[in-house]
Structures are given as structure tokens and as C-alpha cells.
N, C-alpha and C positions, 0 to 999 in steps of 0.2 A: 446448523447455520450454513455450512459448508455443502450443503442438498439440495438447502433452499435456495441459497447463488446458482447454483445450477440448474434448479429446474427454473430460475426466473431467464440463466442465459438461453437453454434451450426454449423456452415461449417466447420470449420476443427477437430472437433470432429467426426463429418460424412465422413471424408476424402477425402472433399475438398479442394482447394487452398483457403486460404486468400482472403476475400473480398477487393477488392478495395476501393481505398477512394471513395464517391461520389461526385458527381460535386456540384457546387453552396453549399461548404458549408462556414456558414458567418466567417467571417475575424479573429474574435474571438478564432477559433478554428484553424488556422493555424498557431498561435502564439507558438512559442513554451515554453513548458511547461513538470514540472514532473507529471509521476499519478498512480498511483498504482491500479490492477484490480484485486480484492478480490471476489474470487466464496466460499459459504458455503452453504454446503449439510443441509436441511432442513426437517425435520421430524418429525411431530407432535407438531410442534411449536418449535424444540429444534432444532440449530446450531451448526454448526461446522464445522472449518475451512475446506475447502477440495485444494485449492489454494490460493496464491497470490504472484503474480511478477509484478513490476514497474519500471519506469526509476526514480531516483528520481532525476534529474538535469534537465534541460532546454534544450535537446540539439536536441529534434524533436517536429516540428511541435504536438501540443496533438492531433490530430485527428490520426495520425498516431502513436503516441507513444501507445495511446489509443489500435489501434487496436493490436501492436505489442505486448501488455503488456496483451492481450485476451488471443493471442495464448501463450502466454508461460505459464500464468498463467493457463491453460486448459491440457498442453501437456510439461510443460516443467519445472514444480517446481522440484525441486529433493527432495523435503521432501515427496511426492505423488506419484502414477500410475496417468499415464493419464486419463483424464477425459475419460469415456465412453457413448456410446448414450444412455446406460439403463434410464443413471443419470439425462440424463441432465432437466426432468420435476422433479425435486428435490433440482434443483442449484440455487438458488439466486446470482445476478451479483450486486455488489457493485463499484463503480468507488469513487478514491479520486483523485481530482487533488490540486497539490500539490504548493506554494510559492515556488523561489529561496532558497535552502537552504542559510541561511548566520553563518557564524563561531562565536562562541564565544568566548570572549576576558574577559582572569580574569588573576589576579594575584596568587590567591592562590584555589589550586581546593575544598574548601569548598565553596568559592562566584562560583560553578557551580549550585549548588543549588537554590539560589537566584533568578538566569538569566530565570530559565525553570520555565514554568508554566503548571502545569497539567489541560489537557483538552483543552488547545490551540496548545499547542507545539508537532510539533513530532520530533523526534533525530534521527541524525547519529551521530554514532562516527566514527574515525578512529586511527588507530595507524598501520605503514606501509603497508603489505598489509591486513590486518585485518578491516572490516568495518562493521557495525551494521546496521539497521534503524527499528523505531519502530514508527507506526503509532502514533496521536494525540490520537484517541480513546481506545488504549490500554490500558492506565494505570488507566482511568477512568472504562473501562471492568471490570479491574483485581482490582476497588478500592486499587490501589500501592500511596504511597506520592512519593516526586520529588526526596527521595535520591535511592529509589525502581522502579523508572523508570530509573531512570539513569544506577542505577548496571543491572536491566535485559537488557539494550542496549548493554553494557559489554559483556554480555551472549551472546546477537546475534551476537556479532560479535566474538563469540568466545576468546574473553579474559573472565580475570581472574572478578569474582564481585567485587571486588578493582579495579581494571587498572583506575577508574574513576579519582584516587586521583594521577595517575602518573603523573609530569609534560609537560610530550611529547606525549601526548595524544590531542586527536581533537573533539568536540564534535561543533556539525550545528545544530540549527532548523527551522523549516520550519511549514507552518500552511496546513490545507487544508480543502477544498470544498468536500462534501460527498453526491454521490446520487445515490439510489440504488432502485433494484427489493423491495416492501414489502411482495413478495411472488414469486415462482417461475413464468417466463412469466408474472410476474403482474405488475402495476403500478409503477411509479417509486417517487421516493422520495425522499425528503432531510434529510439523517440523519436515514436512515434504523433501522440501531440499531444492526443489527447481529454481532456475533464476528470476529474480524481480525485481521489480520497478523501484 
């Protein structure tokens, strides 16, 4: 899967169409599934972010989520310029695929705390149309505790660093599976280690 993001960033980078699925692929991967595809510009052993866009729900096939989430991730973050082909022997392709988010359920949003576990968990929040997610490996990146992941989730979704404690607030986690380039074009791995979105 982690090949397949890559050859999808290197073609339409080069301004091509989108690669096709390929045939005979095992059953496993037609399942659908979330997954996030995290490219970081790599330079002397030092990272950094340069994209990442995912689906984080269940609602295509991963081998196709997969590819879709290449291309935007390459050509369609708005935090970035498009990827360019100068770049692309620089880019590490990281793939996360992702559990059903499932909602959690408290009474009082102090026990949010409790529910999350850093370094397993990733989070969305939601509150109307405002919506966060932050990967599982982030907060362990940023060495953050559970109440400092929770408020940067806030953050990306553009609330307040409080909104955590609002009662009409929605907060999901989800786990996930991490396998990436250990080097640009190189080998692929579980658990890369570069920084992400």
C-alpha cells in the first residue's frame, strides 16, 4: 500500500492521471477502511511535515482510499504548494491505516481524560461543523500528556483550547497501523518514525 501511494504521488505529480487500482489485489485491502497519507520532506536526517490528507471513516474501499488520500495529500493540502517533481527524491511516504472511529461516552468532561491513552489513541473532535483529528503518534512526537492532546485536537479543529470541557462537544478515537518509506524510495517499514500530521 505504501508503493502504491507512491507511485500514485510520483504520477500525478508529473501530471499524470491517477493510477488505477491493480487487479488481483487480496481481499483485505478492499475492505473498507480509514487512512491517512503523510509525505515529509527529508534532509539530512531532519523531517518535516510537507503533507497529509486521509479519510478517517470507513467509507471506501483502503486501496482506493489509499490512492485518493496520495493525491490530495501531494496536490491538495491547503496548508502547502503542491508537491513538485524537484521534491519528490526528498519525500518520505508514510501510510496510517486507521480503526472505526468510535465516540466516547462520559459524564463529566474531566473523565475525557481518563478514556484517551497517549500513544494508542488518535482523536477527532467535533462540535457542529468544526472537526479536528490528530494522529496516534503525535502527542508522543510533541511528548504532550492526555489533557495537551486533547486541547491541541481543539486547535485543529479550530476551537477554543477549552472547548474540550464544553458539554456539546464530541470527541472519537481510533487506533492505527503505520508503514512507511525509511528513507526516500526506500524500504518500507512499520513505524517510520518521521513527524505527522
Amino acid at each position: 500500500m505504501v508503493k502504491l501511494a507512491r507511485r500514485t504521488i510520483d504520477t500525478v505529480v508529473s501530471g499524470e492521471e491517477k493510477p488505477t487500482i491493480p487487479e488481483g489485489v487480496p481481499k483485505h485491502l478492499i475492505q473498507k477502511s480509514g487512512v491517512f497519507v503523510t509525505l515529509n520532506t527529508l534532509i539530512d536526517d531532519k523531517a518535516s511535515l510537507r503533507g497529509c490528507i486521509g479519510r478517517p471513516y470507513p467509507t471506501q474501499p483502503l486501496v482506493e482510499a489509499t490512492v485518493d488520500s496520495a493525491v490530495d495529500a501531494s496536490l491538495n493540502d491547503p496548508r502547502f504548494n503542491r508537491v513538485t517533481t524537484d521534491e519528490l527524491d526528498s519525500i518520505v511516504v508514510e501510510l496510517s491505516v486507521l480503526t472505526p472511529p468510535k465516540a466516547l461516552e462520559y459524564s463529566e468532561p474531566r473523565e475525557l481524560l481518563d478514556l484517551v491513552e497517549v500513544g494508542r489513541d488518535g482523536l477527532i473532535v467535533a462540535r457542529g461543523m468544526f472537526r479536528g483529528l490528530l494522529l496516534p503518534q503525535v502527542p508522543v512526537e510533541w511528548g504532550w500528556n492526555t489533557q495537551e492532546f486533547v486541547e491541541h485536537t481543539c486547535n485543529k479543529a479550530r476551537l477554543a483550547t477549552n472547548a474540550w470541557m464544553d458539554k456539546d462537544i464530541e470527541f472519537m478515537t481510533f487506533q492505527a497501523e503505520i508503514f512507511g518509506e525509511n528513507a526516500p524510495k526506500g524500504d518500507i517499514v512499520r513505524n517510520p518514525g518521521h513527524p505527522r500530521c
